[in-house]
C-alpha positions in Angstrom: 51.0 23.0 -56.2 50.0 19.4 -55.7 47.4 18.3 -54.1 48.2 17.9 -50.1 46.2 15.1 -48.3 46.1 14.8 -44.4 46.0 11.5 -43.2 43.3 11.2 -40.3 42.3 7.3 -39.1 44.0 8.2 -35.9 42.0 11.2 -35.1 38.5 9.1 -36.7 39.0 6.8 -33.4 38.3 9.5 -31.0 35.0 10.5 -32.7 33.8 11.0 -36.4 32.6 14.8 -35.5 36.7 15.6 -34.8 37.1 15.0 -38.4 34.6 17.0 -39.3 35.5 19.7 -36.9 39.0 19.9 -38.4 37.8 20.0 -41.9 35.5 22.6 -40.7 38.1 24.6 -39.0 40.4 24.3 -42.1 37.7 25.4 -44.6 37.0 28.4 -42.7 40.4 29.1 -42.2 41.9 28.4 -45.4 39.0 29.6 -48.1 39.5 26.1 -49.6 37.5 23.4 -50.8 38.3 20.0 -49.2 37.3 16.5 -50.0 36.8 14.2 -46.8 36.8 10.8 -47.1 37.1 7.9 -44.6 40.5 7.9 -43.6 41.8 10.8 -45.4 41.0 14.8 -46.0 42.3 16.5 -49.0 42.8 19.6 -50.0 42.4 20.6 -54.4 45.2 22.6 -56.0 46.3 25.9 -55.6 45.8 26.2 -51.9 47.8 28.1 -49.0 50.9 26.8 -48.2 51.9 23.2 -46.6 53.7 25.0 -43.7 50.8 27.0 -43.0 48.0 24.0 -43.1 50.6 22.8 -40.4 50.4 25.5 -37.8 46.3 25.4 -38.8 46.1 21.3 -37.6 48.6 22.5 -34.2 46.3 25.0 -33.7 43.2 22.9 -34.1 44.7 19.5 -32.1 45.7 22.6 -29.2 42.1 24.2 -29.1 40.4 20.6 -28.9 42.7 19.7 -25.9 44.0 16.8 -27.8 47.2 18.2 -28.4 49.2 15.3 -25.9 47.1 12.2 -27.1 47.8 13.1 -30.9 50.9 15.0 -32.7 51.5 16.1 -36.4 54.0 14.6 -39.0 54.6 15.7 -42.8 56.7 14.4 -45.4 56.4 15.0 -49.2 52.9 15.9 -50.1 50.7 13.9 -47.0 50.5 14.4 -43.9 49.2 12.5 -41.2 47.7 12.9 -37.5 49.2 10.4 -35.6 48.8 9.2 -32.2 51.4 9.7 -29.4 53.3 6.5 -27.7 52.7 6.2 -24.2 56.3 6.9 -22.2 56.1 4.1 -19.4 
């Protein structure tokens, strides 16, 4: 399996310690070992699945009550924690 990277300058605007939260939350949740950088947390080889890191970020963005500032897209090996558009 390669190696999956979540994308999260987005989620670095509304503090530093929700990136570390989530990475937190992921290591504990996952058994893996991740590697956080500035703009981007990535997981080595051979972890769980891609569809199951997903539910674990929803689940994560839902328990920090920032599920309707920030939503979750995936495509190919990255994905990325993206701010939601303002309806007007």
């Amino acid at each position: 399996m390669p190696e999956i990277t979540i994308e999260v300058s987005d989620l670095r605007k509304e503090g530093a310690g929700k990136v570390k939260d989530l990475a937190e939350f992921i290591e504990t949740s996952m058994k893996v070992e991740l590697i956080v950088e500035t703009k981007t947390i990535s997981l080595k080889d051979g972890g769980p699945s891609k569809r199951y890191l997903r539910v674990l970020i929803r689940k994560f963005l839902h328990r920090s009550k920032l599920k309707g500032r920030y939503r979750l897209i995936s495509g190919g090996e990255n994905t990325m924690i993206v701010k939601r558009r303002r309806k007007e």
